[in-house]
C-alpha positions, 0 to 999 in steps of 0.5 A, a space after each residue: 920485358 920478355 924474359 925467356 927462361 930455360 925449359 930443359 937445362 938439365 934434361 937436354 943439356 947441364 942447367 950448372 954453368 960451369 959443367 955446360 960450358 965444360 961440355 960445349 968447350 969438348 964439342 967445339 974444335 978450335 982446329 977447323 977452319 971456319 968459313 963465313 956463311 949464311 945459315 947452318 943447320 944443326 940438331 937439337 936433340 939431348 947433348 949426348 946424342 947430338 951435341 958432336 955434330 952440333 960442336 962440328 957445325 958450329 966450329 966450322 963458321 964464323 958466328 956474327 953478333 946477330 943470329 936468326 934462329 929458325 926452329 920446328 914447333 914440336 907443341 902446336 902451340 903458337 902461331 904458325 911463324 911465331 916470332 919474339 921481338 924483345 926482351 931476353 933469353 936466359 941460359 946458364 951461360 949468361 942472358 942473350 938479348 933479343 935484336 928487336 931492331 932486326 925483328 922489327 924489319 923482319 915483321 914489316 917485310 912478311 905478311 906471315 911472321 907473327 909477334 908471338 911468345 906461346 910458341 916459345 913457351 916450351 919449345 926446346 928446338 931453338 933453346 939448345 943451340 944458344 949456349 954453343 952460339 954463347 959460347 963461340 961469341 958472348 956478344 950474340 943477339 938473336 931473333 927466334 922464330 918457331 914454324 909450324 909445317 906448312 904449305 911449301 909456297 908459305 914457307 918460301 915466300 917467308 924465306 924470301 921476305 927473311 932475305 930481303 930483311 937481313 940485306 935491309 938490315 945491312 949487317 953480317 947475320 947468320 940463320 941458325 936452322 934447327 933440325 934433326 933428321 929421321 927419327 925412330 927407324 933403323 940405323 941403316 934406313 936413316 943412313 942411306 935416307 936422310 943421305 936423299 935429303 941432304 943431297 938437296 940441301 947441298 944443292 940449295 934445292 928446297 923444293 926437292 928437299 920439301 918433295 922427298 921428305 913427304 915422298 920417302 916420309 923421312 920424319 926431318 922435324 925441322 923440314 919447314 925451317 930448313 925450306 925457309 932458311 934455304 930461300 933466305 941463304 939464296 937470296 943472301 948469295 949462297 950458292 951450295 951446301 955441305 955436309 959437315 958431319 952425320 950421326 945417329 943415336 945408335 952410334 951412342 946408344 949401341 940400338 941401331 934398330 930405333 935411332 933419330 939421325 943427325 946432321 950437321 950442314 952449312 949454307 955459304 
């Protein structure tokens, strides 16, 4: 059995369970509303940083059992689409199990999505987003996919097939896209840039997504999972996106010179 242990628990967030599970507990808002969608894309960056947004997004949907996360490759290691199909995840909040059976379906239905554990091995894109989905709902089971950059006909054509796959299944699933957004510009270039890109998220628009990114070089890291998710919420039903919260690191750090952007999204 597959058994993932945590690469950055106590860099990126608390490894000691009780100071993690404090820390997500401040993030979370149990005031908001929380809608039922089909996929949100939250950051991953250092809890610091990121981790508001995160606790936002998260608070304002409805987390089922079964979660598909989709995340960039920062390692180049790996496969392109790289799937894990068994086994566990280990976090400082508890074990997460792998929904081999979903996996399984989504294997079958895509001539591209590959079993392959190396992409997990350091990545920490998906890695950050478990204990905020460990914490809403202790019953979760996932299937994580890290994804290369890639042609944009690849990348929906994989959306596509994680579509048909989830309506296969024939339970309620959620996409978990892990993204931040520009990274090392100032804060006002990131503001009104990153704005471009969300734009077309909201309208469901993965192509325009996809074009402005290369077009205005807005370094969105996870632009390929963003593609992919999109054309699967599409073909699950959904209709728009929304903006639920954006930050970035200068806010936290007082360096509006040199910051990455955060964004905090829902598909539904």
């Amino acid at each position: 059995m597959i058994i993932r242990e945590p690469v950055v628990a106590g860099q990126f967030y608390p490894s000691n369970p009780t100071k993690l599970k404090n820390l997500v507990k401040e993030f979370i808002k149990t005031e908001l509303p929380q809608k039922p969608a089909k996929a949100i894309i939250s950051p991953h960056a250092g809890y610091m940083y990121s981790g508001s947004v995160a606790g936002f997004v998260y608070s304002s949907v409805v987390i089922p059992d079964d979660v598909i996360l989709l995340g960039p490759n920062h390692t180049g290691m790996g496969r392109f689409f790289s799937l894990i199909d068994e086994g566990i995840w280990r976090t400082p909040l508890g074990d997460i199990n792998i929904n081999s059976n979903l996996a399984n379906i989504l294997v079958k239905n895509s001539n591209l999505i590959e079993r392959d554990y190396i992409a997990h091995l350091r990545e920490h894109s998906l890695e950050v987003q478990l204990p905020f989905l460990k914490e809403i709902n202790p019953n979760i089971s996932i299937v994580p996919i890290s994804i290369m950059n890639t042609k944009y006909e690849k990348l929906k054509e994989v959306g596509i097939s994680i579509g048909r796959s989830i309506i296969e299944y024939g339970k309620e699933v959620l996409i978990v896209i892990s993204s931040d957004m520009s990274h090392y510009v100032s804060h006002n270039w990131a503001v009104n840039n990153d704005k471009r890109a969300i734009e077309r998220i909201e309208e469901l628009d993965s192509k325009g997504l996809y074009d402005v990114c290369i077009d205005l070089d807005i370094t969105m890291c996870g632009l390929s999972p963003a593609v992919v998710g999109i054309e699967a919420s599409k073909i699950l039903g959904a209709t728009k996106g929304e903006l639920i919260k954006y930050s970035t690191s200068g806010e936290i750090t007082g360096d509006y010179d040199y910051v990455v952007g955060y964004a905090g999204i829902i598909i539904y």
